[in-house]
PLY file of the C-alpha trace (Angstrom):
ply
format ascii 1.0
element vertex 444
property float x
property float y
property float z
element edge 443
property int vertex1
property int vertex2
end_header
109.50 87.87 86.23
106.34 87.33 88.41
103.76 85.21 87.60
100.71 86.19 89.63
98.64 82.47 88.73
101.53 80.22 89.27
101.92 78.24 92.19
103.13 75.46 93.97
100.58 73.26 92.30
100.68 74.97 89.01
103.97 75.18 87.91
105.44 72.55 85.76
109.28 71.67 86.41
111.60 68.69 85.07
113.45 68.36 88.52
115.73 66.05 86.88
117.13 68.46 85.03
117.01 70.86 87.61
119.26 68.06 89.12
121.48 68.67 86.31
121.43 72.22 86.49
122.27 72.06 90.38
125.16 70.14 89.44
126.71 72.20 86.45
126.58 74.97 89.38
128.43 73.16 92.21
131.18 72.37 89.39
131.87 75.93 88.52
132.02 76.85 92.58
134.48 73.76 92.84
137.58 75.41 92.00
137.22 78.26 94.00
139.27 78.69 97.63
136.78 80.20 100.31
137.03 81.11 103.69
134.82 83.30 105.66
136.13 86.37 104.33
137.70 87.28 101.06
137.55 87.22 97.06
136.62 84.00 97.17
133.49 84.66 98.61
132.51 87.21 96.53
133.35 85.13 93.36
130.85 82.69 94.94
128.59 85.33 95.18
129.26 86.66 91.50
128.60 83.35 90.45
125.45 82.86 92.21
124.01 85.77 91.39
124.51 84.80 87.50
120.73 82.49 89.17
119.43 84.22 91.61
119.35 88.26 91.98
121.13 88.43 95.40
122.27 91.33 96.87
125.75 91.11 98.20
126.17 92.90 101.51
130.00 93.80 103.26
130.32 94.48 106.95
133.33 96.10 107.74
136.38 93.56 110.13
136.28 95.37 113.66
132.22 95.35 114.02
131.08 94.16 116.74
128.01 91.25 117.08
127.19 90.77 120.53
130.43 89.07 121.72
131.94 88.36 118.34
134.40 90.88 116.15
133.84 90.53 112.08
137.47 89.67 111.50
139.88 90.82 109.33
139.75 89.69 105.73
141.87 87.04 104.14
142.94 86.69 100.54
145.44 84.03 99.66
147.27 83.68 95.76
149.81 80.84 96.32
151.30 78.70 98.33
153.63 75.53 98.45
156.07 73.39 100.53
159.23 73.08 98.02
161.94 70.23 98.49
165.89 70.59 98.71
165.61 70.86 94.68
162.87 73.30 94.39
160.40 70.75 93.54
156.67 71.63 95.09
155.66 68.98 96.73
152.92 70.24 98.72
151.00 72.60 95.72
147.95 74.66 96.25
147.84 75.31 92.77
146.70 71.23 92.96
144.22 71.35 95.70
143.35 74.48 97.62
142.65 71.98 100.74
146.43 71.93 101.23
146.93 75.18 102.87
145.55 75.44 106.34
142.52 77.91 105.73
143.28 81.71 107.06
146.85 80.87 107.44
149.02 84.26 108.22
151.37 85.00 105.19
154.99 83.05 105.37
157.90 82.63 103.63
161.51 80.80 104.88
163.41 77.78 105.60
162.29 75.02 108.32
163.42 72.23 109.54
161.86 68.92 109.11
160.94 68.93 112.45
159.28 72.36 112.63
157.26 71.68 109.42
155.69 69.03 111.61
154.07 71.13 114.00
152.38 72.80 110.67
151.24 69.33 109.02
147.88 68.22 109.29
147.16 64.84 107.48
145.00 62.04 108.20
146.29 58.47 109.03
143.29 56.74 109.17
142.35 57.66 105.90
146.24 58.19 103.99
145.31 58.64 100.64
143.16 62.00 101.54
143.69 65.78 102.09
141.46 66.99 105.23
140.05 70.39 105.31
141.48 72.30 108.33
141.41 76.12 109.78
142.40 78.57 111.63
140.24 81.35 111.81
140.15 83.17 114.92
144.00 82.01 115.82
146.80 83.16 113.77
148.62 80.37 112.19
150.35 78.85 109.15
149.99 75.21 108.39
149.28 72.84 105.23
147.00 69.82 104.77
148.39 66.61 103.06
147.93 63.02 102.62
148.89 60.61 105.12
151.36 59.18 102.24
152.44 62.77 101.25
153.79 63.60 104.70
155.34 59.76 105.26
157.46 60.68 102.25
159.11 63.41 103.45
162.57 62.57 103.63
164.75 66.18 103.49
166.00 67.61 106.34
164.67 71.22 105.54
162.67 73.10 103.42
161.12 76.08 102.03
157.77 77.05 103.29
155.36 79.88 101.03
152.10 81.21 101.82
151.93 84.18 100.02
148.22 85.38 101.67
146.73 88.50 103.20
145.31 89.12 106.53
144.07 92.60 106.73
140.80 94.60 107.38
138.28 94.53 105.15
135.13 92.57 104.80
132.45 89.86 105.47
130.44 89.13 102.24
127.42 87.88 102.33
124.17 87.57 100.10
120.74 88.19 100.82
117.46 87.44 98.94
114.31 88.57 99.50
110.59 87.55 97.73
107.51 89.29 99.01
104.87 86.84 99.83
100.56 87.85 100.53
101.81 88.06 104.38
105.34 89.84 105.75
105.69 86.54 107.86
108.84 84.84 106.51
110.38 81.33 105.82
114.03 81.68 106.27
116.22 79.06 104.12
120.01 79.80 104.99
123.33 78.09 103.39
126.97 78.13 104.85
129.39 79.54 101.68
133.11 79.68 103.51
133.74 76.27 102.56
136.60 75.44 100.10
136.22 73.00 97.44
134.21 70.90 99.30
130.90 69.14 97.69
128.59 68.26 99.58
129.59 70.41 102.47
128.46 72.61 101.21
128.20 73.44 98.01
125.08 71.57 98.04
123.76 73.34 99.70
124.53 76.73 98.09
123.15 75.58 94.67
119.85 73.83 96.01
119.15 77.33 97.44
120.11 79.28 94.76
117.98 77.50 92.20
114.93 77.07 95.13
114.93 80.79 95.14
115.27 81.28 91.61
111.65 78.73 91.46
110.20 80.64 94.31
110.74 84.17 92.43
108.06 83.39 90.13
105.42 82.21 92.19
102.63 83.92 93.86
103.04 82.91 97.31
101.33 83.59 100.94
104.56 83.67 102.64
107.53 85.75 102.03
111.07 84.46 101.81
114.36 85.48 102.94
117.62 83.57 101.24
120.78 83.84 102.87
124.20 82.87 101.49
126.45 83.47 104.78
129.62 81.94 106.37
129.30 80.22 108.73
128.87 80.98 112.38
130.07 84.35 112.20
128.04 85.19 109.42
124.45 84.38 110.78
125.58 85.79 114.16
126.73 88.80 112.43
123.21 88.88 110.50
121.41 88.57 113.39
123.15 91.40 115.31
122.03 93.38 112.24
118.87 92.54 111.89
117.51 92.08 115.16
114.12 94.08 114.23
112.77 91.60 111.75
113.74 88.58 113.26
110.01 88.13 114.99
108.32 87.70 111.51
110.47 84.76 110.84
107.43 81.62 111.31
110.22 79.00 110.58
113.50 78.41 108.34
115.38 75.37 107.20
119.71 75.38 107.15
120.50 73.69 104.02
123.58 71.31 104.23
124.71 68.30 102.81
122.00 67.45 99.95
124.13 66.25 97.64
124.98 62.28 98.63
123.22 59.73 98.55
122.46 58.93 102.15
119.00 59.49 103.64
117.55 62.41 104.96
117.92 63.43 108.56
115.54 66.03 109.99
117.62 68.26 113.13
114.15 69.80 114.93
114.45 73.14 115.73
115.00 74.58 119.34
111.29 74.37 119.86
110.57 71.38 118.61
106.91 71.05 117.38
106.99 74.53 115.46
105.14 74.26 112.11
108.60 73.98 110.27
109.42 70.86 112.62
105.77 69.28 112.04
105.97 70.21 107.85
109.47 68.52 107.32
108.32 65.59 109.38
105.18 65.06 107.46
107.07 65.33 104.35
109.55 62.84 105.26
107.15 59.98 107.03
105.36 60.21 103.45
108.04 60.39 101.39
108.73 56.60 101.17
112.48 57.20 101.68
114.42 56.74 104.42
115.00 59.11 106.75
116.24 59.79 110.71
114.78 62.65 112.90
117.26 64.26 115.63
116.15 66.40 118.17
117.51 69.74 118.65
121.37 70.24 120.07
123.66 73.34 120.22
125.88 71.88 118.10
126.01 71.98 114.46
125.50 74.14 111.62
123.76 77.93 112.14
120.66 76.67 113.38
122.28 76.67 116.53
122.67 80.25 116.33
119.26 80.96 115.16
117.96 78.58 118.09
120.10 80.89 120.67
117.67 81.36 123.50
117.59 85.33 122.86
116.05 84.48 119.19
114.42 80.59 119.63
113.55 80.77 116.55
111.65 78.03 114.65
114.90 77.20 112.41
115.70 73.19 111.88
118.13 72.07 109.40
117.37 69.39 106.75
120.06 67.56 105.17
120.97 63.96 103.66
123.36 61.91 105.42
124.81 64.31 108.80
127.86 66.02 108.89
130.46 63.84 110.14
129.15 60.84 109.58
130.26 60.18 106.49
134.51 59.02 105.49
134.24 61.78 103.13
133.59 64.28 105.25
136.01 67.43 105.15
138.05 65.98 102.89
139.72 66.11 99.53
137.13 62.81 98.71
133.97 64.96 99.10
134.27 65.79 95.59
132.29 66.02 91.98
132.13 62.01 92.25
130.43 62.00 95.23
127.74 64.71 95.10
125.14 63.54 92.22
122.32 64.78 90.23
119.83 62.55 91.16
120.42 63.07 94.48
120.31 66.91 94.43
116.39 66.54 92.27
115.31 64.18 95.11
116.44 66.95 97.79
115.13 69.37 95.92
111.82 67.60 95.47
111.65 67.42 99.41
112.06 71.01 100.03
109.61 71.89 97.41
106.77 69.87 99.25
107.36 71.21 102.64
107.18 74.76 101.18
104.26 73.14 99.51
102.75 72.20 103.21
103.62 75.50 104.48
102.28 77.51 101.69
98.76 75.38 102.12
98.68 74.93 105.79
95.33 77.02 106.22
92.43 77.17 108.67
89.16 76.05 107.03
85.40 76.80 108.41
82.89 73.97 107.40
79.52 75.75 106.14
77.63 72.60 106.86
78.63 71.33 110.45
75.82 69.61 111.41
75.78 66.46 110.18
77.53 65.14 106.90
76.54 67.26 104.09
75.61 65.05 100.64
78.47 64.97 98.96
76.58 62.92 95.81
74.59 65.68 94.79
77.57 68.00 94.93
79.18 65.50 91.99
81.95 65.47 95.00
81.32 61.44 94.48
81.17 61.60 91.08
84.63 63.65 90.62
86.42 60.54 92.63
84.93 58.07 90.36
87.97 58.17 87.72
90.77 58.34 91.11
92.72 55.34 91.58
92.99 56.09 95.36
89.02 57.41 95.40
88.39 55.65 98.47
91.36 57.45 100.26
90.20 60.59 98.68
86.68 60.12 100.46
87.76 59.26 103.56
89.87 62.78 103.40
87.06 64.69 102.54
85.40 63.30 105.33
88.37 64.29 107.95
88.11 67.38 106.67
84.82 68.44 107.18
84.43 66.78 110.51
87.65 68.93 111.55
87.38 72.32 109.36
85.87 73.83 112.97
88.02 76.95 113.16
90.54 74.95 115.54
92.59 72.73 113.07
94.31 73.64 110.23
94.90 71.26 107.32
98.53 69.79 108.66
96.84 68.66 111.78
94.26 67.24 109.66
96.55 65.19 107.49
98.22 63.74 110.87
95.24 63.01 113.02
93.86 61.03 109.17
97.48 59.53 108.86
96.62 60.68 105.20
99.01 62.59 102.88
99.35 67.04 103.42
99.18 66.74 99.17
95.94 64.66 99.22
94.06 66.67 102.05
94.91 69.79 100.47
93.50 68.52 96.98
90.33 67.72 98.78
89.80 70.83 100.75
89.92 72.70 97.32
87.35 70.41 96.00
84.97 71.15 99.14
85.77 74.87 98.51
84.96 74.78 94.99
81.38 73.27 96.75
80.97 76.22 99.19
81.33 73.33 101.55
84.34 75.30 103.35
85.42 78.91 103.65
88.85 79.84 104.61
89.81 81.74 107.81
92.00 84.54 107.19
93.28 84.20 110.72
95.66 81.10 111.39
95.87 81.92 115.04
94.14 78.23 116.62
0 1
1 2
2 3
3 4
4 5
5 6
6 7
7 8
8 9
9 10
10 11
11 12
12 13
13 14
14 15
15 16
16 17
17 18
18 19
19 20
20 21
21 22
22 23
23 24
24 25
25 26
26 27
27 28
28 29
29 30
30 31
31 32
32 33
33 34
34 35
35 36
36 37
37 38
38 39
39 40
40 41
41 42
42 43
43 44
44 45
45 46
46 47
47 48
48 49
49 50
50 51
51 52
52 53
53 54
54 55
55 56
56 57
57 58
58 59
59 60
60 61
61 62
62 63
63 64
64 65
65 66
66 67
67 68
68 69
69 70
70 71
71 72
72 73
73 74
74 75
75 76
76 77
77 78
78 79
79 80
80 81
81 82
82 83
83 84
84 85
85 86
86 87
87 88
88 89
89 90
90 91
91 92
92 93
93 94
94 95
95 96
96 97
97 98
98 99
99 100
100 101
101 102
102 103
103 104
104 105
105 106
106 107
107 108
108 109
109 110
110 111
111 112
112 113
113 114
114 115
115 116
116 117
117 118
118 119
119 120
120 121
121 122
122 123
123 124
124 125
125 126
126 127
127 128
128 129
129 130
130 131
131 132
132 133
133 134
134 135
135 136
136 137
137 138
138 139
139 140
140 141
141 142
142 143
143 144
144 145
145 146
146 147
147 148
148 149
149 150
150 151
151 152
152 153
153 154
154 155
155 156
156 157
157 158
158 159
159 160
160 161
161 162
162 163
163 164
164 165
165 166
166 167
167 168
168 169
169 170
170 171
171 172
172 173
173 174
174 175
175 176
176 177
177 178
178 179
179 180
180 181
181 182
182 183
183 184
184 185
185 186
186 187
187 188
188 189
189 190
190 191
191 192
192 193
193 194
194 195
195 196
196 197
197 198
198 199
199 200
200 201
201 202
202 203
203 204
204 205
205 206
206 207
207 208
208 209
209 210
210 211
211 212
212 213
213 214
214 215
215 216
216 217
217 218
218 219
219 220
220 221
221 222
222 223
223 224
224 225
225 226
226 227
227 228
228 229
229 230
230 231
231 232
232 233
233 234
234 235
235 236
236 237
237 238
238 239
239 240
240 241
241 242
242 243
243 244
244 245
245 246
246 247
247 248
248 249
249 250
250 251
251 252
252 253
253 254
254 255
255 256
256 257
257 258
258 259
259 260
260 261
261 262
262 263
263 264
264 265
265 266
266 267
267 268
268 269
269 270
270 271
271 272
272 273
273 274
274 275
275 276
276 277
277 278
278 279
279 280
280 281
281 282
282 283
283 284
284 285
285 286
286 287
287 288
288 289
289 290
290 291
291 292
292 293
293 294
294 295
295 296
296 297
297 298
298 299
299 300
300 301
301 302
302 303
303 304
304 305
305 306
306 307
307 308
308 309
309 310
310 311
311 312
312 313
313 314
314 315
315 316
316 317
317 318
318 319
319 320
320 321
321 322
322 323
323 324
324 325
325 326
326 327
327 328
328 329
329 330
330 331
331 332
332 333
333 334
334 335
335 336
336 337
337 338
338 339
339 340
340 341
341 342
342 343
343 344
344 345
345 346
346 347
347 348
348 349
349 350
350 351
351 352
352 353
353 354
354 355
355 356
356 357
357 358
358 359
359 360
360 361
361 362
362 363
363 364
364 365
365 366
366 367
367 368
368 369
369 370
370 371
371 372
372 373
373 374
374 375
375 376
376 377
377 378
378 379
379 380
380 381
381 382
382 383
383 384
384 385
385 386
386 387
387 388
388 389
389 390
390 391
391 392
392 393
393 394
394 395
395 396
396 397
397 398
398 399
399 400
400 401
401 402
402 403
403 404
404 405
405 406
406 407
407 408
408 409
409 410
410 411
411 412
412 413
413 414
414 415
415 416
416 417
417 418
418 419
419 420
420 421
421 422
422 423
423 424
424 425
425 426
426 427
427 428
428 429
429 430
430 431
431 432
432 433
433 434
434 435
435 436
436 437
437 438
438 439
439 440
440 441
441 442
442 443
């Protein structure tokens, strides 16, 4: 339901419960077996639509996006590796990491030495399962342990993969909250991953529930929400929806929020977009640790969003990198290692750069010449009580010395060195004075 009044500095929220609630979500999505394609994906979907009112979208395998093909769908009920005694010793009813992801349906004898060349395990690491795939190359395989596949002792066994590989669909969901303006923040989350925690089911249940806050608020900005495989889907959204794509004003990929590690900022293609400047401001004021990386083709989807035919203002925000971390695509990143507290505090951090972005406005001062008297405005008299009232008045005074049309209040906070959240408090104040008048155009 929409709440006209509330907003970003309204609303009242117990983020640690949110925490909890983010939590509770990624442990009903565990179980599930995704891929890019397939029921899985739409039970993801299901799921997250139980939070957020997505609507769930097919495109048909065989379309083309620009030099990609939406593939053909695949579906997967069993598999296993039995012994010479019919014992299952490699079970995907146990982990759905062990069979290779898109694997072709099989089902016969091999030799030891052919079930080899289908093994994937990890030595350096030999008591986990790694994540592996084969999307776009048909191929069977299974993922073990390091000491799984050094105890295989029989000379030949019996391979299953009882899976489908057929046309069908990619599924993907979409969400979509009308802001005062048709410009749009875009905040986008991979879903083809397996049981996989932090990557990313993090990520799908910090945007689910951001969207489900955002849905009640009155906001300047609209927002778009997408839940999309990865790679294929945001090229495959993009082909689509080439026509809209110019009121996107910046987007965040959400990945990885669930660990403890510290943040690391990815700057979008352009570099110093508002988006890139917002997150950064956030983050140098956040008193946490954090890393900024400049932009590289390489990644998640901002690199598809960054393409040179879009360059759009798309970074991606996540905790510790992918890769960088032993659990990484593997059987370890788990329900252990993702944590509530962690998934508030990344939740907290992308609710105060929307926060920047909703309040990142152009301001004329009514009074330019000279300092206006803020005393008989009981502007003084309203910091008297603030713990930080000497901070407060030195904001004010930023303000009004650079509310000329030409900065808006982001620029403001950086040339001060003074918090977005304290500026913007201030500015109200000074409005509530007739001191400033907003600009309805941004454009500086």
């Amino acid at each position: 339901m929409k709440l006209p009044s509330a907003t970003l500095d309204t609303i009242e929220m117990d983020i640690d419960q949110l925490g909890i609630k983010m939590y509770d979500l990624i442990a009903e999505l565990y179980p599930i077996c995704r891929s890019i394609t397939g029921n899985g994906v739409r039970s993801t979907l299901d799921i997250i639509k139980k939070i957020t009112p997505i609507e769930i979208n097919q495109v048909p395998s065989g379309t083309q996006v620009f030099d990609w093909t939406v593939p053909k769908e695949w579906n997967i009920k069993d598999a296993c590796v039995k012994d010479r005694d019919g014992h299952r010793i490699i079970d995907f009813q146990q982990h759905n990491l062990h069979v290779l992801n898109y694997s072709v349906p099989v089902h016969k004898k091999v030799s030891r030495a052919e079930l080899e060349e289908h093994l994937y395990s990890l030595p350096a690491q030999p008591d986990l399962i790694p994540y592996r795939t084969s999307y776009y190359s048909e191929n069977w395989g299974f993922c073990l342990s390091e000491k799984q596949r050094q105890a295989l002792c029989d000379d030949d066994y019996e391979v299953c993969i009882d899976s489908t590989l057929q046309d069908g669909n990619l599924t993907y969901g979409e969400y979509y909250i009308k802001g005062e303006t048709d410009d749009e923040i875009l905040l986008t989350c991979h879903i083809c991953h397996p049981s996989l925690c932090n990557d990313n089911l993090s990520g799908i249940s910090l945007v689910a529930h951001l969207a489900r806050i955002l849905s009640t608020l009155s906001l300047r900005y609209s927002y778009r929400f997408l839940f999309i495989p990865g790679t294929i889907g945001s090229i495959t959204w993009l082909a689509l929806h080439q026509d809209i794509t110019q009121k996107i004003k910046g987007g965040l990929v959400v990945a990885g929020v669930g660990d403890s590690g510290p943040f690391t900022y990815k700057k979008s293609r352009i570099g110093d977009a508002e988006i890139d400047k917002s997150v950064i401001h956030v983050l140098q004021h956040s008193g946490k640790g954090y890393a900024l990386r400049e932009f590289s083709p390489y990644g998640y989807d901002e690199r598809q969003f960054c393409s040179p035919g879009f360059n759009l203002p798309v970074g991606s925000l996540t905790r510790t990198p992918y890769g960088e971390y032993p659990e990484y695509h593997t059987s370890a990143d788990n329900l252990d290692f993702v944590t509530a507290g962690s998934l508030s505090e990344s939740l907290s951090i992308y609710l105060e750069v929307i926060h920047v972005l909703e309040n990142n406005l152009v301001y004329l001062n009514q009074n330019p010449k000279c300092e206006p008297q803020l005393g008989k405005r009981g502007l003084y008299s309203a910091l008297g009580g603030e713990t930080n009232a000497k901070e407060r008045q030195l904001a004010m005074l930023w303000v009004l010395n650079l509310s000329d049309g030409r900065h808006d209040l982001l620029e403001i906070a950086e040339k001060s060195k003074i918090r977005f959240q304290t500026i913007n408090q201030v500015t109200r104040q000074l409005e509530n004075a007739h001191l400033l008048v907003r600009l309805p155009d941004r454009s500086i």
